[in-house]
DOKEFI-287083 format. One line per field, with one value per residue (C-alpha): residue number from 1; residue in three letters; x, y, z. Coordinates in Angstrom, 2 decimals, decimal comma. Example, Ala and Ser with C-alpha at 12.3 -4.5 7.8 and 13.67 -1.06 7.14 Angstrom:
2
i = c(1/2)
aa = c(ALA/SER)
east = c(12,30/13,67)
north = c(-4,50/-1,06)
up = c(7,80/7,14)
//
This chain:
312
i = c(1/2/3/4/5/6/7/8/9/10/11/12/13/14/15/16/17/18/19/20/21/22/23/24/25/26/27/28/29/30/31/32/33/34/35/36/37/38/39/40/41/42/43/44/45/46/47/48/49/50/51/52/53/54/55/56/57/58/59/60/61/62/63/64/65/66/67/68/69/70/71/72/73/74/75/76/77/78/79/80/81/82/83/84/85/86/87/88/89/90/91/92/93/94/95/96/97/98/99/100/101/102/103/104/105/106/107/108/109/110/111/112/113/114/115/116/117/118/119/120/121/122/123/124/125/126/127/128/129/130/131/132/133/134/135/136/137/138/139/140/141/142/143/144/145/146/147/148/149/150/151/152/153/154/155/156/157/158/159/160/161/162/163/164/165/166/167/168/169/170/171/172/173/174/175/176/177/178/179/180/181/182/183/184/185/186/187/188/189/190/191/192/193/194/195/196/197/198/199/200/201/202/203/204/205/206/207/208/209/210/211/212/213/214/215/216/217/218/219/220/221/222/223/224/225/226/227/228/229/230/231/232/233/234/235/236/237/238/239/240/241/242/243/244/245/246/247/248/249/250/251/252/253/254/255/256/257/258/259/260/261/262/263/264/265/266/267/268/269/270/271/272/273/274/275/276/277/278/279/280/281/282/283/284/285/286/287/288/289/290/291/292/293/294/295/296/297/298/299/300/301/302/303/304/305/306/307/308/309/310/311/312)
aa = c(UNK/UNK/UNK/UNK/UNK/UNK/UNK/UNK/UNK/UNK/UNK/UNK/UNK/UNK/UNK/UNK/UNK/UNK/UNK/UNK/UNK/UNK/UNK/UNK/UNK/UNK/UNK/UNK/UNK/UNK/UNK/UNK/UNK/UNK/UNK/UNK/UNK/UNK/UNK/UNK/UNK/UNK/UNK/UNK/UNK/UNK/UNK/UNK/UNK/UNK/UNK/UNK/UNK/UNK/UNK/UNK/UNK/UNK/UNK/UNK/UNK/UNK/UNK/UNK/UNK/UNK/UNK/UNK/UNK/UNK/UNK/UNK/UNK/UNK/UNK/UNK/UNK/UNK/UNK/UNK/UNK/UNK/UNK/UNK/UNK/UNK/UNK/UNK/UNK/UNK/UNK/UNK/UNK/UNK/UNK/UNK/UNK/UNK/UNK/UNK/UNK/UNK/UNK/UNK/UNK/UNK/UNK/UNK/UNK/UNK/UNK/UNK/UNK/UNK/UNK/UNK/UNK/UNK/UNK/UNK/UNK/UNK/UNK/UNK/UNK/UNK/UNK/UNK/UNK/UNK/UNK/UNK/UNK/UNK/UNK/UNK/UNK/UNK/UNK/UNK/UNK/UNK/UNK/UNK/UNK/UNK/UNK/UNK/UNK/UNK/UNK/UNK/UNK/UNK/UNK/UNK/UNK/UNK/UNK/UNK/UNK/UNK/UNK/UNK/UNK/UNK/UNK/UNK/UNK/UNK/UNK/UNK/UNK/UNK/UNK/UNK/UNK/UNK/UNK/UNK/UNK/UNK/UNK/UNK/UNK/UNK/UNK/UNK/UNK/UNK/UNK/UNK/UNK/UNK/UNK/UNK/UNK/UNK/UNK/UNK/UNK/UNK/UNK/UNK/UNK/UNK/UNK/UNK/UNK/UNK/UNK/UNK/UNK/UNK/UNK/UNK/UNK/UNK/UNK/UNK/UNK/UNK/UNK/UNK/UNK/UNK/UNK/UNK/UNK/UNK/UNK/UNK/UNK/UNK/UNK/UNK/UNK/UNK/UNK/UNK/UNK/UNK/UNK/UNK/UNK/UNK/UNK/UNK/UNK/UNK/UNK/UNK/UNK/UNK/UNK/UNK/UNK/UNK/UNK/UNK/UNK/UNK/UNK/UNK/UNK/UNK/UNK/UNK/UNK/UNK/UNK/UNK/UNK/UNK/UNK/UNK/UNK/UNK/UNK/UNK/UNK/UNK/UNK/UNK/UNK/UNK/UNK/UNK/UNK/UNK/UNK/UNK/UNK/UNK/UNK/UNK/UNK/UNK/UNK/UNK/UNK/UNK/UNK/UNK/UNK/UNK/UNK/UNK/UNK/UNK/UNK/UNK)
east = c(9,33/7,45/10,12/10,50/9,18/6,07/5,95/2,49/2,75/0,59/-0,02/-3,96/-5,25/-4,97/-1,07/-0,61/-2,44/-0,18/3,12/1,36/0,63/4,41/5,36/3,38/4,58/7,92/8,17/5,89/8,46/11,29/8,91/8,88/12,91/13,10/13,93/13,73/18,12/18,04/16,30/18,67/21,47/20,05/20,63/24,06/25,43/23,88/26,42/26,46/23,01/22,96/25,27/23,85/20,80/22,81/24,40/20,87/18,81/21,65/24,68/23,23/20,65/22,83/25,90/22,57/22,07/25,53/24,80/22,05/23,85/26,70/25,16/22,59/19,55/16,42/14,17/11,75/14,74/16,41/13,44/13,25/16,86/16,44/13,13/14,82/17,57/15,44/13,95/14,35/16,68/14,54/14,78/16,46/19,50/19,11/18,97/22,43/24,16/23,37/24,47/27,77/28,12/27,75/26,39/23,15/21,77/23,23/21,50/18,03/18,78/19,78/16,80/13,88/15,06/15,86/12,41/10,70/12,02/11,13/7,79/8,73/11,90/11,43/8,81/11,19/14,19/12,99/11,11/14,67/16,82/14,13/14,16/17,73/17,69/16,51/15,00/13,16/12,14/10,60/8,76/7,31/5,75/3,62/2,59/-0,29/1,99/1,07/3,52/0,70/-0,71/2,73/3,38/-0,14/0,83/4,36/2,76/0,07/2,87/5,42/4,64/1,29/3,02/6,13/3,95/1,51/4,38/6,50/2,95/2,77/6,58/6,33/3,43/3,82/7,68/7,31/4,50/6,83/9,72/7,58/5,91/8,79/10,18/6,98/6,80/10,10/10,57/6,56/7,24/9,98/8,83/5,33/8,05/9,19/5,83/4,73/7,69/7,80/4,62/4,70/7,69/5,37/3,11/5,26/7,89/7,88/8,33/11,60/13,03/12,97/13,92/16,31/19,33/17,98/17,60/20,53/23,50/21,73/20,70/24,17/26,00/23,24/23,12/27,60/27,58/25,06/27,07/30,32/28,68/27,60/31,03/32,55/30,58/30,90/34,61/34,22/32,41/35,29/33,15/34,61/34,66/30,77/29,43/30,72/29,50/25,92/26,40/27,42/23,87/21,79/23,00/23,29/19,60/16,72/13,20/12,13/8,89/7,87/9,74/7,73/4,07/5,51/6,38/3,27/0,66/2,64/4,15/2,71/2,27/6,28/7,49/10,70/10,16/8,54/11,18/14,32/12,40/11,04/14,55/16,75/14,64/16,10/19,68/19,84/19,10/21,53/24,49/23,68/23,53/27,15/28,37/27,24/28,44/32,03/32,26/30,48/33,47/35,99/35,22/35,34/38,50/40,27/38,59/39,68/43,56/43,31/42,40/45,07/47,71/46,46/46,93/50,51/51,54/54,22)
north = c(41,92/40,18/39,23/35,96/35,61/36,96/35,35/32,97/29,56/27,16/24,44/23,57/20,66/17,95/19,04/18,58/14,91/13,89/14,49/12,81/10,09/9,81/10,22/6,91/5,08/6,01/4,41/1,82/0,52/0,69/-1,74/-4,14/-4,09/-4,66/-8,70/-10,34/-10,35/-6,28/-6,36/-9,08/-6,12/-3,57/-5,88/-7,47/-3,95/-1,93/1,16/1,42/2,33/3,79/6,02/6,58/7,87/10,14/11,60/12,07/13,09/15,55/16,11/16,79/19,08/21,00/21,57/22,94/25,27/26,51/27,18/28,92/31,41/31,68/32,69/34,80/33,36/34,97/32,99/30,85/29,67/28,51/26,98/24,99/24,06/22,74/20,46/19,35/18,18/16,69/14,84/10,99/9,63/9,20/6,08/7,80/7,17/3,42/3,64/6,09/3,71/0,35/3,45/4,08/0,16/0,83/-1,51/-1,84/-3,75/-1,40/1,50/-0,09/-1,18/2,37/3,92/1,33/1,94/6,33/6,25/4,06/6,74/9,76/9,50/9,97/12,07/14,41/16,39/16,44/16,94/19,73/21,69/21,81/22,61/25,37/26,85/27,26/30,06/33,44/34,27/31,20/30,86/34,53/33,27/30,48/31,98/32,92/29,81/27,06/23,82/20,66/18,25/15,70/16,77/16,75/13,43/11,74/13,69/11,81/8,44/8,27/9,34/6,97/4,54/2,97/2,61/1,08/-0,95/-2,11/-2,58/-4,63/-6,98/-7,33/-8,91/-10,92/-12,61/-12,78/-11,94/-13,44/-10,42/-8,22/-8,53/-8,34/-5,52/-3,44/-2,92/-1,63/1,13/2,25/3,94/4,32/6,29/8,49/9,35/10,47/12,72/14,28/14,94/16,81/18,61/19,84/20,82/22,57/24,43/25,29/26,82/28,86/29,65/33,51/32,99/30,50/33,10/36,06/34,33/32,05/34,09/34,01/30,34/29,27/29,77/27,98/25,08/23,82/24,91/22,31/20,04/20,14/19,42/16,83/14,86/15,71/14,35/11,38/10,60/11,08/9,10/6,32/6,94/7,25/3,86/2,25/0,83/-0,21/1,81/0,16/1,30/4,80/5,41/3,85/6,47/9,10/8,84/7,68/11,11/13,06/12,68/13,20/12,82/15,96/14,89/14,51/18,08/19,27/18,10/18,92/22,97/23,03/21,77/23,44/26,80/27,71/31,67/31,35/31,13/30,33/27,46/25,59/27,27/25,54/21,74/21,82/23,01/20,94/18,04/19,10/19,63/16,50/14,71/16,81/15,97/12,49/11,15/13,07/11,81/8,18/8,60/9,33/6,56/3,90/5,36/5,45/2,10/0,41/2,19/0,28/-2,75/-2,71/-1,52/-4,80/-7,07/-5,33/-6,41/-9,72/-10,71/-9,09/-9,51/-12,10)
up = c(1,65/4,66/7,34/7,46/10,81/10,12/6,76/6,75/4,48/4,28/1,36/-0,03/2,40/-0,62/-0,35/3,44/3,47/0,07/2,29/5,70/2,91/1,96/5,14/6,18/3,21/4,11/7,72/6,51/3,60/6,33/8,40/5,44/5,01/8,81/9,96/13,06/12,24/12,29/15,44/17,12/15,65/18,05/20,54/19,60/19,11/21,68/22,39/18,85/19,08/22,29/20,72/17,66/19,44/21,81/18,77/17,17/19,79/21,67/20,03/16,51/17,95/20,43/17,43/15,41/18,47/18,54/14,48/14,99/17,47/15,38/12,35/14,68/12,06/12,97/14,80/12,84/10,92/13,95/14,82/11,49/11,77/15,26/14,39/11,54/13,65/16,37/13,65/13,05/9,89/6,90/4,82/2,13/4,33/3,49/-0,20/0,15/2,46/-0,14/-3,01/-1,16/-0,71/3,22/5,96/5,07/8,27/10,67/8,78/8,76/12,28/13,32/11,25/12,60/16,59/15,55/14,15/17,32/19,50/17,83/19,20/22,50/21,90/18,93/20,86/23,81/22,12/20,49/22,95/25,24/22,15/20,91/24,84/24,71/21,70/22,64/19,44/18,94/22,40/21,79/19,53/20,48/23,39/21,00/19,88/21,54/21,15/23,43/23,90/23,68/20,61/18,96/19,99/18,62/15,13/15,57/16,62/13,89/11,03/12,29/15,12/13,30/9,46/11,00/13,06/10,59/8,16/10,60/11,18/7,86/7,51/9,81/8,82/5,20/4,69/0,48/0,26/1,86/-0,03/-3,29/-1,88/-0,38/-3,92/-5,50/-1,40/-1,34/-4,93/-4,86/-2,17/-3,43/-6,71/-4,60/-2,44/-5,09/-6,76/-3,61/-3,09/-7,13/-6,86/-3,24/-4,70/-7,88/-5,42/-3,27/-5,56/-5,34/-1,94/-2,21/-5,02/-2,16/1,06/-0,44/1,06/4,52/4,70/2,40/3,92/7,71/5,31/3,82/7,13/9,22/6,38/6,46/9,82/10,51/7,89/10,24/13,18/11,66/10,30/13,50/15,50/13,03/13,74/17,06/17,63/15,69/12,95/9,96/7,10/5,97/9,33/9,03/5,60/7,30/10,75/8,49/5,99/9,28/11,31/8,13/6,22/8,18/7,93/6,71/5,20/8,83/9,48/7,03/8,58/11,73/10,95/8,50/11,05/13,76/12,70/9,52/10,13/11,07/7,29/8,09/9,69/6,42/4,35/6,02/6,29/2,70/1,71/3,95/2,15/-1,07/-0,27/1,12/-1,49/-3,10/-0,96/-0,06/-3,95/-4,21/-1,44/-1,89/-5,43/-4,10/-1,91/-4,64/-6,73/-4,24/-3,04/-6,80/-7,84/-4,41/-5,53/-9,11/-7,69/-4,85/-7,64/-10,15/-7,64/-6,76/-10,47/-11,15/-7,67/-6,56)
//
């Protein structure tokens, strides 16, 4: 068996466009769930967001660092699990917050401004978290990346949809609204299709380096949830708000880590591996999660109301 860091993966072109596709579609259906009222949130609650940005952009990505020298993961994993970290919230973590009957605004708030400044600070964030690992700094040496050219890929996947998408509800909010509801599961079902079928196509390769990437993936995935609950904690929010900060620091984009490593670092196999199945496990763990707060949160409202009609 190839070692993982020499392992070379790369998808049929029709693949790679399909997941820039979703990715688009993605940021552009958060544009069309984002009003002028979650914008004035960023500003009525800024050190929430300040902080929710400090946790995402460097304390998520430096507790991933520690991980990846604890576990001493070779290097094109670590460098998977560190872009994956340095990578924006996804808009799955929306549909898990309204799941786990969470603050809805504050997630879309915190996912609009996360996903705004991962143009600028993805690429930065992770070519100072990447540095900071032997192994994958070793490795990347190898490899031609320019800042620039990493930041155009981010702009076009993320600042133009969001942009076009925030255009278009603001100047015809009824078509938004209507529309937003065909993007969002449009958009997820097209997710899954592509991953499905990427896994189809690489699936001899997932059966033998599952065990390298495995135990990295639920350990990352474990603690971005942590961080996200504790800053949620930290910031004093009400139980809502840390569901929201807990889904917001916990899911990321990895659609966008997955364009990212495969237009990037495709001849470093472990980098694909970890975002394609980071992307899976957290859909795993967010819909059980959600599930057990939805739950948690009805059985408290059925036991309130219980008492309210027996009480005194």
């Amino acid at each position: 068996m190839v070692d993982v860091d020499q392992l070379s993966l790369e998808l049929p072109g029709t693949l790679q466009l399909a997941i820039k596709v979703v990715v688009a579609l993605f940021l552009f259906g958060i544009a069309l769930d984002t009003r002028v009222e979650d914008l004035r949130a960023v500003v009525r609650r800024p050190w929430v967001m300040a902080v929710g940005l400090v946790a995402q952009y460097a304390v998520a990505p430096g507790l991933a660092l520690l991980l990846t020298l604890v576990l001493d993961v070779r290097g094109s994993v670590a460098i998977g699990m560190l872009l994956v970290a340095c990578c924006p919230a996804g808009n799955l973590s929306n549909l898990l917050t309204h799941r786990a009957r969470g603050d809805v605004a504050l997630s879309i708030s915190l996912t609009a401004l996360s996903n705004l400044a991962a143009v600028l600070l993805t690429p930065l964030a992770f070519g100072f978290w990447s540095g900071l690992n032997p192994a994958a700094r070793e490795l990347l040496r190898d490899v031609s990346i320019e800042p620039a050219t990493v930041m155009t890929e981010v702009a076009l996947l993320i600042g133009l949809p969001f942009a076009l998408g925030v255009l278009v509800a603001w100047r015809r909010p009824r078509f938004a609204e209507r529309a937003q509801r065909i993007v969002e599961p449009g958009a997820l079902g097209l997710l899954l299709l592509v991953v499905v079928g990427g896994a189809a196509a690489q699936l001899d390769v997932l059966v033998d380096y599952l065990a390298v990437v495995a135990v990295p993936i639920v350990a990352h995935n474990a603690m971005a949830l942590g961080v996200g609950y504790a800053t949620g904690r930290a910031c004093r929010l009400r139980a809502p708000g840390v569901r929201a900060m807990t889904f917001e620091l916990g899911v990321r984009n990895t659609a966008l880590g997955v364009v990212l490593a495969l237009g990037f670092f495709s001849d470093l196999g472990g980098v694909v591996l970890v975002a394609a199945l980071w992307g899976l496990w957290d859909v795993v763990t967010g819909l059980a999660l959600s599930t057990w707060w939805r739950g948690r949160e009805g059985s408290v409202a059925r036991a309130t109301s219980g008492d309210a009609i027996v009480g005194p």
